[in-house]
PAZAFI-935191 format. One record per residue (C-alpha): residue number from 1; residue in three letters; y, x, z. Coordinates in pm, whole numbers, plus 50000, padded with zeros to 5 digits. Example, Ala and Ser with C-alpha at 12.3 -4.5 7.8 and 13.67 -1.06 7.14 Angstrom:
BEGIN
    nr   rest       Y       X       Z
     1    ALA   49550   51230   50780
     2    SER   49894   51367   50714
# end
This chain:
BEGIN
    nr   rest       Y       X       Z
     1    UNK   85626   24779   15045
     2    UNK   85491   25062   14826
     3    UNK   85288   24881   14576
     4    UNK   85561   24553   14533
     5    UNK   85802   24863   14470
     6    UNK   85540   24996   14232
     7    UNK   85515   24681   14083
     8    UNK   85915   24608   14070
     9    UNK   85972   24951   13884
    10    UNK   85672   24801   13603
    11    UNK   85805   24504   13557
    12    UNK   86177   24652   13517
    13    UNK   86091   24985   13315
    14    UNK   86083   25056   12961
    15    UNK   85714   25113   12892
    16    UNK   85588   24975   12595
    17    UNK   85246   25021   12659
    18    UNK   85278   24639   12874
    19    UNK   85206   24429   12599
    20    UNK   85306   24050   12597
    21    UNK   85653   24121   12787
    22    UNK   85981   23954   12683
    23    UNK   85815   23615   12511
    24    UNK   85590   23928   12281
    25    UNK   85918   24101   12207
    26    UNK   85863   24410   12384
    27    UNK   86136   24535   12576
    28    UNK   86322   24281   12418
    29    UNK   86473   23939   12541
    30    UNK   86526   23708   12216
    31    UNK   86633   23734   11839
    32    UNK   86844   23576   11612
    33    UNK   87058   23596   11310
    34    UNK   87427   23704   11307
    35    UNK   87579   23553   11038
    36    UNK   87418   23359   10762
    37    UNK   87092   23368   10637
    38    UNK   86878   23221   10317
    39    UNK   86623   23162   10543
    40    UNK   86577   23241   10878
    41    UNK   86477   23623   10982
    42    UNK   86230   23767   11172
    43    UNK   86156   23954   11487
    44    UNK   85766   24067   11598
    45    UNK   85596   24311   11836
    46    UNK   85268   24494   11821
    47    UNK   85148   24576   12171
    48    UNK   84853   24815   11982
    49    UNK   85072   25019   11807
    50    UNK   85393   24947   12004
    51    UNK   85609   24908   11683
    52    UNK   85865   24606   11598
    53    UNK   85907   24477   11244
    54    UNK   86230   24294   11143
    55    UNK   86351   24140   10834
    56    UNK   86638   23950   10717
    57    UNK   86792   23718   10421
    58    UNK   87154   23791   10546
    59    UNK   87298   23923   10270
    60    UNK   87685   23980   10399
    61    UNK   87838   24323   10530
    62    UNK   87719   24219   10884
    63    UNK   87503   23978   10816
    64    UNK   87149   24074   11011
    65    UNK   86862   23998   11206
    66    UNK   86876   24124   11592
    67    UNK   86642   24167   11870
    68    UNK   86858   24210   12182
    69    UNK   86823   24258   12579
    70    UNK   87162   24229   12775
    71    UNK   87232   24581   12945
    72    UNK   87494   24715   13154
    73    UNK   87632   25048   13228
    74    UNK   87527   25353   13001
    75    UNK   87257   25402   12786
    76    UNK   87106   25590   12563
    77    UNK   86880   25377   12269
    78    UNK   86623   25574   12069
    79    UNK   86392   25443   11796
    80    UNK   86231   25590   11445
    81    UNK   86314   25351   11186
    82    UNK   86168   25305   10844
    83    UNK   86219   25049   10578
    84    UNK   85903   24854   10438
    85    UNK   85874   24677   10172
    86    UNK   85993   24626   09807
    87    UNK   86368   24658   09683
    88    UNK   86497   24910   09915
    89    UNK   86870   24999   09812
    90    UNK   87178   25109   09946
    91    UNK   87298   24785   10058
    92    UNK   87038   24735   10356
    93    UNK   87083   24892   10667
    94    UNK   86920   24895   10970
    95    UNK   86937   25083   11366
    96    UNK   87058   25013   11647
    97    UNK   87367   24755   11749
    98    UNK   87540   24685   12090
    99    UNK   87778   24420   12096
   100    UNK   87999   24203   12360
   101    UNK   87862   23854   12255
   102    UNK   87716   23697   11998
   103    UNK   87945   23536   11784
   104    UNK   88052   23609   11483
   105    UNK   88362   23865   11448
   106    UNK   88238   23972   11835
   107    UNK   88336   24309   11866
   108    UNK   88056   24585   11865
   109    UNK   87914   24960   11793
   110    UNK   87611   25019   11602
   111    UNK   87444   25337   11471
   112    UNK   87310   25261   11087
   113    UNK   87124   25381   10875
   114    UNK   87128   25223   10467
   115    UNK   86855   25253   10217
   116    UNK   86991   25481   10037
   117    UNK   86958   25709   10351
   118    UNK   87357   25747   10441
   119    UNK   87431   25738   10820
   120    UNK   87758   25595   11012
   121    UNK   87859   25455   11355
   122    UNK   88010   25119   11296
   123    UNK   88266   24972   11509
   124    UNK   88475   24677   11547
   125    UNK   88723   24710   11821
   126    UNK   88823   24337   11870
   127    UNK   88703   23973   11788
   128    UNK   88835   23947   11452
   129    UNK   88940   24249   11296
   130    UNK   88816   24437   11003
   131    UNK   88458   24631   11061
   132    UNK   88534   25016   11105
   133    UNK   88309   25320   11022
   134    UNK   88266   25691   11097
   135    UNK   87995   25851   10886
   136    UNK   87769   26136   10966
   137    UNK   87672   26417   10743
   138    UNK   87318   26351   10822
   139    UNK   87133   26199   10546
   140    UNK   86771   26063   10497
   141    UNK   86761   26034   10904
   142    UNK   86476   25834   11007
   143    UNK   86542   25911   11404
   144    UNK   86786   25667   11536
   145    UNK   87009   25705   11873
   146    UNK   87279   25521   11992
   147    UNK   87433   25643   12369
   148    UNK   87707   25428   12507
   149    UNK   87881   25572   12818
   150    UNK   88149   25368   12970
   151    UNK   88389   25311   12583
   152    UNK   88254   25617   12428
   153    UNK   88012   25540   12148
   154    UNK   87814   25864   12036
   155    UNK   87587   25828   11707
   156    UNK   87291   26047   11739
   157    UNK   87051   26056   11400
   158    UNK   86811   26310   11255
   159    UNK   86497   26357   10973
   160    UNK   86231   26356   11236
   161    UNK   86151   26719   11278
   162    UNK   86532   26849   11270
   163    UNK   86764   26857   11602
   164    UNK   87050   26566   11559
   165    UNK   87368   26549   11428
   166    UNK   87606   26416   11686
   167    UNK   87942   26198   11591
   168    UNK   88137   25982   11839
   169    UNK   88414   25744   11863
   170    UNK   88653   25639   12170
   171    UNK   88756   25333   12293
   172    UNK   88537   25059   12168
   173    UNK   88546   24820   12498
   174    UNK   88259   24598   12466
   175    UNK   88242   24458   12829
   176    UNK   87992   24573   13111
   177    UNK   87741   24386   13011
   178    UNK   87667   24330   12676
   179    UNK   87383   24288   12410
   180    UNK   87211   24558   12302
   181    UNK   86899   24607   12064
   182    UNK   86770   24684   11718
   183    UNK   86867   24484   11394
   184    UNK   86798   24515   11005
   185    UNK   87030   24324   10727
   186    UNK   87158   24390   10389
   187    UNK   86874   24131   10146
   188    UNK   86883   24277   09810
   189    UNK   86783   24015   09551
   190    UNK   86530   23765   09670
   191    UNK   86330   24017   09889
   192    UNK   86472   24020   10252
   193    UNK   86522   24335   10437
   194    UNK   86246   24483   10607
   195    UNK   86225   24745   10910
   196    UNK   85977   24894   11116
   197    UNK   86046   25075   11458
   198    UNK   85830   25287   11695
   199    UNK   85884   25493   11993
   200    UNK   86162   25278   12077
   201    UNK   86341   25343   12398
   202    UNK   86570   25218   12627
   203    UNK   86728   25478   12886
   204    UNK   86948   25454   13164
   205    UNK   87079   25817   13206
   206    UNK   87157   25972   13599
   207    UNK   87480   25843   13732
   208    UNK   87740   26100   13749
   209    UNK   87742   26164   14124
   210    UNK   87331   26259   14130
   211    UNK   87293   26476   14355
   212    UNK   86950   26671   14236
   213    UNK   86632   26743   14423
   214    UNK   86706   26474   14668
   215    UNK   86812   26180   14416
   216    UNK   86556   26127   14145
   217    UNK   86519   25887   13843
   218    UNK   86175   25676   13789
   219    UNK   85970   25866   13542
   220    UNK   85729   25785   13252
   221    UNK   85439   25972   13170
   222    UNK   85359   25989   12763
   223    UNK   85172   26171   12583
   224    UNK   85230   26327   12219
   225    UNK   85070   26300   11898
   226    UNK   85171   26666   11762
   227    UNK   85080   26574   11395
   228    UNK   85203   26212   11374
   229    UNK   85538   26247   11662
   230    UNK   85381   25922   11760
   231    UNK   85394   25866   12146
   232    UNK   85241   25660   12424
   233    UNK   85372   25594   12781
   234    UNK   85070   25598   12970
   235    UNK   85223   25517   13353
   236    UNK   85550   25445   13485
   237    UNK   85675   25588   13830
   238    UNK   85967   25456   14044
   239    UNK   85974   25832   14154
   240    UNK   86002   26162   14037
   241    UNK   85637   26255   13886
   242    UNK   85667   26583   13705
   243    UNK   85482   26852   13546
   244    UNK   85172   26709   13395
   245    UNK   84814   26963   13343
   246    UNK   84572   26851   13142
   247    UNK   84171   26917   13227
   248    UNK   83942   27088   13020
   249    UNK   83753   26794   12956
   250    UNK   83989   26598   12830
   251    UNK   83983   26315   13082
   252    UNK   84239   26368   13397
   253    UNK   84585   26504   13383
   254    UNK   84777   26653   13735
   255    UNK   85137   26590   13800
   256    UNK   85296   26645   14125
   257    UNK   85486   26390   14334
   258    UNK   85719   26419   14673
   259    UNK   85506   26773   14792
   260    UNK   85170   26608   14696
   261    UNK   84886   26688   14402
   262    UNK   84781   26384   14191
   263    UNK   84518   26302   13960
   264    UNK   84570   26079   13677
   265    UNK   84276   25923   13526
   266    UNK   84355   25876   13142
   267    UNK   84043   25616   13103
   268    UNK   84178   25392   13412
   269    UNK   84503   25500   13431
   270    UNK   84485   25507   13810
   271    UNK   84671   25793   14013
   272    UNK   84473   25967   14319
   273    UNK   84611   26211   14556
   274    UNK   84406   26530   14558
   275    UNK   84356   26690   14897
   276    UNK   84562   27053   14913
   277    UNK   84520   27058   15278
   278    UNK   84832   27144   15493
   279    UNK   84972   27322   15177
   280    UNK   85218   26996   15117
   281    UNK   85520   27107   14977
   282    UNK   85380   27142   14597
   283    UNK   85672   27202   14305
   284    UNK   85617   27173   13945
   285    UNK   85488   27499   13850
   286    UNK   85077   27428   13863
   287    UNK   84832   27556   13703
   288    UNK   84460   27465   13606
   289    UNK   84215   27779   13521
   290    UNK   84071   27799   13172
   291    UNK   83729   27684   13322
   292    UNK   83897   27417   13497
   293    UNK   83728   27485   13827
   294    UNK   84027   27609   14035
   295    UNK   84381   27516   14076
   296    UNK   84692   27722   14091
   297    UNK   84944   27598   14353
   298    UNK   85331   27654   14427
   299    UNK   85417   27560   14759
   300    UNK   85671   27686   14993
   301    UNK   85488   27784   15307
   302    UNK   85511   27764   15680
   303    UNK   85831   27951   15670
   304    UNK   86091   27824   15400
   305    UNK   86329   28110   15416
   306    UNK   86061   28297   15171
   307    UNK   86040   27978   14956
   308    UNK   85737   27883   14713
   309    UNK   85475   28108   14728
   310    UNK   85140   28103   14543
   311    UNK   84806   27932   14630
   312    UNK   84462   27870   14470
   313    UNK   84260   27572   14557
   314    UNK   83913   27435   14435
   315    UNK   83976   27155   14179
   316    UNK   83769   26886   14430
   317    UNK   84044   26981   14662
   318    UNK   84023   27120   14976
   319    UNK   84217   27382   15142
   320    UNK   84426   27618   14959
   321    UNK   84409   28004   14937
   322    UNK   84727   28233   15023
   323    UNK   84763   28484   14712
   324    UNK   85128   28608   14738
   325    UNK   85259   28608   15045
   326    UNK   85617   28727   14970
   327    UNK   85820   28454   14791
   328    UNK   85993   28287   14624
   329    UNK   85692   28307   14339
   330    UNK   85650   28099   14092
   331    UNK   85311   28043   13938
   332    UNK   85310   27969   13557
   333    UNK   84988   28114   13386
   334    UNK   84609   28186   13427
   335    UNK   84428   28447   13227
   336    UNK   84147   28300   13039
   337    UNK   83918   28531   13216
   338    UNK   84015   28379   13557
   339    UNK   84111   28750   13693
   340    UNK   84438   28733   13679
   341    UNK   84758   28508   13793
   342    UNK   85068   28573   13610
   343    UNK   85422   28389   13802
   344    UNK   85791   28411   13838
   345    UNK   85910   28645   14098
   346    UNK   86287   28675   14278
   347    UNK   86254   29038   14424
   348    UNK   86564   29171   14524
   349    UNK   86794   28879   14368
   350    UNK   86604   28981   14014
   351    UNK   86366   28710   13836
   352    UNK   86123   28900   13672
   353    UNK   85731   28811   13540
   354    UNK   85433   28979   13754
   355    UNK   85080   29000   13769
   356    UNK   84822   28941   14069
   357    UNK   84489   28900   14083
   358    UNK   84345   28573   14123
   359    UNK   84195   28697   14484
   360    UNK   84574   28848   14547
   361    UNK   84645   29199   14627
   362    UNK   84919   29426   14520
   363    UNK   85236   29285   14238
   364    UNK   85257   29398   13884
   365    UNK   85578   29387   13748
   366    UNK   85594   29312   13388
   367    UNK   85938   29278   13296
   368    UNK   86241   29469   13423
   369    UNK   86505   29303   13205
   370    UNK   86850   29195   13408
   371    UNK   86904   28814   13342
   372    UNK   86609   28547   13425
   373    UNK   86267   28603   13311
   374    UNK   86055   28301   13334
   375    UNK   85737   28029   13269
   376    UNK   85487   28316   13180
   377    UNK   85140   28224   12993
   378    UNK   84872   28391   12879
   379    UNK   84719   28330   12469
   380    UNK   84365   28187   12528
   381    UNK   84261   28471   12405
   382    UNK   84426   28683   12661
   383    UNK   84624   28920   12461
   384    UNK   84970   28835   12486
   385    UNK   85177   28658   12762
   386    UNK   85408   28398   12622
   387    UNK   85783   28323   12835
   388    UNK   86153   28232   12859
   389    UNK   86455   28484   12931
   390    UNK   86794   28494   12906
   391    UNK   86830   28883   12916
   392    UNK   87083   28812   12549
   393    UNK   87303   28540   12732
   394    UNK   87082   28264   12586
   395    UNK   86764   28148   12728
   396    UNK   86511   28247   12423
   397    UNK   86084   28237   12397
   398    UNK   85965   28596   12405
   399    UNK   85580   28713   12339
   400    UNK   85455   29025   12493
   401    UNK   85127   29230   12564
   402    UNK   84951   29146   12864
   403    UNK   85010   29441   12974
   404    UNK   85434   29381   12948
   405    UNK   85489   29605   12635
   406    UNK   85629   29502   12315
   407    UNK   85867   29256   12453
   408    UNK   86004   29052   12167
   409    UNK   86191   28762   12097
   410    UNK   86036   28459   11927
   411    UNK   86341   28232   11863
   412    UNK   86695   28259   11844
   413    UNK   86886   27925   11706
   414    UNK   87140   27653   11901
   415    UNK   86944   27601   12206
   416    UNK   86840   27687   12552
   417    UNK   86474   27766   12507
   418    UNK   86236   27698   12767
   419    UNK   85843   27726   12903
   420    UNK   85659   27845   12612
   421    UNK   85259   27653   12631
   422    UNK   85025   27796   12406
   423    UNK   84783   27531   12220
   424    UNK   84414   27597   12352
   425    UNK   84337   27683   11960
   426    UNK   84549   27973   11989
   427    UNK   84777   27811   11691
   428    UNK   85086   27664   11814
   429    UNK   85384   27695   12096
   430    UNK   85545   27414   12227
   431    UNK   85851   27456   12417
   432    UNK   86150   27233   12561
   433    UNK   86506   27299   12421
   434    UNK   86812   27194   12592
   435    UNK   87219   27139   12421
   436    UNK   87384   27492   12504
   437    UNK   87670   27249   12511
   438    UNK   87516   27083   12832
   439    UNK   87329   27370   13014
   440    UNK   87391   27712   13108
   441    UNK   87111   27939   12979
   442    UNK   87002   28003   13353
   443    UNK   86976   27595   13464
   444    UNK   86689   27444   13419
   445    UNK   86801   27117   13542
   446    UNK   86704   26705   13558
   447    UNK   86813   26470   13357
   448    UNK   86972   26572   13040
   449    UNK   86881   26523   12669
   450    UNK   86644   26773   12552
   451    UNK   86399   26819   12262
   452    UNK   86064   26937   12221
   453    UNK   86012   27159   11998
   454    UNK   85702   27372   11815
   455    UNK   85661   27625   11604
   456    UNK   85337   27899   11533
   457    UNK   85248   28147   11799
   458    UNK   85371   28401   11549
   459    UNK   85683   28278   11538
   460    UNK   85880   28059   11253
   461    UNK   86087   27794   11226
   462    UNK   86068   27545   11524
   463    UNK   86033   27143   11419
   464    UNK   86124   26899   11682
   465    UNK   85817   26703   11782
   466    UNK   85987   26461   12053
   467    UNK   86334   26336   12118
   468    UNK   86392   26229   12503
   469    UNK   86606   26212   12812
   470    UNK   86443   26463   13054
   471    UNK   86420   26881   13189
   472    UNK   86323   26942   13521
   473    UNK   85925   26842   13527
   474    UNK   85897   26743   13165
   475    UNK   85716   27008   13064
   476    UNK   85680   27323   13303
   477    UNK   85324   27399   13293
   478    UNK   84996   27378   13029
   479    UNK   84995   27016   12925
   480    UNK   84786   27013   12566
   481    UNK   84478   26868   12550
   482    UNK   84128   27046   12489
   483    UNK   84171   26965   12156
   484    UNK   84563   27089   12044
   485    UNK   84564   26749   11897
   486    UNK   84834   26607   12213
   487    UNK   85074   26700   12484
   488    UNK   85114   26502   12817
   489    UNK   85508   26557   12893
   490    UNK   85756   26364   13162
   491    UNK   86041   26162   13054
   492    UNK   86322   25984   13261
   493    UNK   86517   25647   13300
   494    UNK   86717   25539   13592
   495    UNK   86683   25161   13458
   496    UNK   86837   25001   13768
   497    UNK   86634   25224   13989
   498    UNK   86733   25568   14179
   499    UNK   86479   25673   14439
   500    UNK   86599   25921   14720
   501    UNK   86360   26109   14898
   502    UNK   86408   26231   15292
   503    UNK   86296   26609   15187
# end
């Protein structure tokens, strides 16, 4: 029953990483022209570098070329677009279109994007009537997101690097099910219109009655190109896999799952359970030592009242070591010396950070602050402690001394700040950022959109590396590679499939 459920959730999730799906259209069904065409247009796939290229000779206000999957319910559709080729001008367009049918005059929603690098969501209410428009202030926006939820049409589009700019429109009934994909149109001359999409995807957001930590959404694990944005999904979970280390040497990343430790293998791409003895109950803050030869655990113990408390185990497995006994305790960071542990602490209905050596022993409290201190992490080399408070009213990235002096805010801008990770060159912080408008600066929640975001370990202006549907797991612990060239991170998609666990 496990594995055809394993197999069920790979066949049904958006991972673009299966090449050869959908007749070698991806994620997608068919395409076709809307409207007419010169000649007919074009839809292809490349499983290597999971992009799509269309182009079209429809030369008409809605004339296009569209690659389409029916869908029903909510979704949110994501994609960086480009146009390629000769001739670009302002009357080609290109994004993201959802429509009821597909005839002409069918009415639809679609977030576009023209040559000339103006933005709108276009609309057309019922069969027949006139196209409508609502244009966004964003220009020159080369990330594309359209998010339907029940008649509500929200146009989500940003320069790749900036946070979006959000617009929305009521009461466009399209149906339940309808047709939903990517499209390109507007020929200008004799050259057809030409696009090019990548990290296209297809999410079905958390019903509204979720009910969290015992309902979860399936879960893709990608990795990051920091340089390029590019991303790769790597595996695809029916459950809740969350919080992903990477090794020193490059080859095996750790997530946990339902209590237990696995290994991922990035060569075979095969999961393995790693043995933490009776210590079962494993959350998403986990930590690898700079060596790589031990592996920091949270866990609540025999006695849940005091909630997660800290272990150490060898990274062969085996069975863990007790190093704070009170709880709850969080573990987040590992000095690059290996003598310290540094964690999350509720003492007396305060969070605070504190210290501990890596053989336990007496607390160190750091920071004193009222409000929630959290995801501590040393520099690699050991100076400062990098983490997340709320001590303003907004959840913020502070740096301090490793000894908890010279406490001081990193960033202060729109968002909900969260679990600083130093690069192992000592260069760059990534960090996850979640809408103030949809979280309180204390939650730390599932499913919601988020951004991740990284600036220099000095501090500067942050640049949004990723745009996803995520938060709780996505990103807790150390997840760049050896190199500071990547970041392993957790998305989420319900995509017909809500797994609820008996814990």
């Amino acid at each position: 029953m496990k594995r055809t459920s394993h197999l069920l959730c790979l066949a049904l999730a958006v991972c673009l990483s299966l090449p050869g799906f959908a007749q070698s259209l991806g994620v997608f069904e068919k395409s076709g022209d809307l409207g007419p065409a010169t000649r007919p247009g074009t839809a292809a796939y490349s499983p290597k570098s999971e992009t799509y290229e269309l182009s079209s000779t429809g030369s008409g206000p809605e004339d296009s070329h569209f690659a389409w999957k029916r869908m029903r319910g909510d979704f949110i559709l994501t994609a960086r677009a480009e146009f390629v080729g000769r001739g670009v001008g302002e009357r080609q367009r290109m994004g993201w279109m959802v429509r009821s049918s597909l005839e002409p005059g069918a009415p639809f929603a679609s977030a576009t994007v023209q040559g000339d690098g103006a933005a709108a969501l276009q609309f057309r209410r019922q069969a027949g009537s006139a196209p409508e428009a609502k244009a966004s202030k964003a220009t020159g926006a080369d990330v594309i997101q359209l998010e339907r939820k029940g008649n509500v049409f929200a146009l989500w589009v940003a320069r790749f690097g900036e946070p979006f700019t959000l617009d929305f429109v009521q009461n466009i009934p399209l149906g339940e099910e309808v047709y939903a994909g990517l499209f390109v149109g507007g020929q200008t001359g004799s050259d057809p219109a030409k696009a090019r999409f990548r990290d296209v995807r297809l999410t079905v957001p958390a019903p509204a009655g979720l009910v969290p930590y015992k309902q979860y959404l399936a879960s893709n694990l990608e990795i990051l190109d920091v340089k390029t944005g590019g991303r790769e999904v790597v595996y695809t979970d029916p459950g809740s896999i969350q919080a992903p280390n990477w090794t020193p040497d490059g080859k095996t990343l750790l997530y946990n799952r339902e209590g237990l430790i696995y290994t991922f293998d990035l060569k075979t791409r095969k999961p393995k359970v790693l043995d933490t003895g009776n210590v079962d109950k494993n959350n998403n803050d986990h930590v690898l030592s700079f060596d790589g030869s031990l592996l920091g655990l949270s866990s609540t113990g025999p006695d849940p009242n005091l909630g997660s408390l800290i272990y150490t185990v060898p990274i062969t497995g085996g069975q863990p070591k007790l190093i704070t006994p009170v709880g709850p305790s969080y573990l987040h960071g590992w000095s690059p010396d290996g003598r310290f542990l540094v964690f999350t602490g509720s003492r007396n209905n305060e969070f605070d950070i504190y210290r501990v050596t890596a053989n336990g022993g007496p607390e160190l409290r750091l920071t004193d602050a009222k409000g929630l201190d959290d995801g501590p992490e040393y520099s690699p080399d050991g100076q400062y402690i990098y983490f997340n408070s709320n001590r303003t009213g907004n959840m913020l990235i502070y740096r301090m001394k490793a000894d908890g002096t010279e406490q001081t805010a990193l960033t202060d801008g729109p968002f909900h700040d969260w679990f600083p990770h130093v690069s192992p060159d000592g260069k760059w912080l990534i960090f996850l950022s979640f809408l103030r408008e949809e979280v309180k600066s204390g939650d730390h929640p599932f499913y919601k959109h988020v951004y991740l975001r990284m600036m220099p370990v000095s501090g500067g202006k942050p640049k949004v590396v990723a745009y996803l549907y995520g938060g709780q797991g996505t990103l807790n612990t150390p997840s760049w590679s050896p190199d500071s060239k990547h970041v392993a991170f957790v998305s989420n998609t319900a995509e017909g499939m809500l797994v609820v666990t008996q814990k």
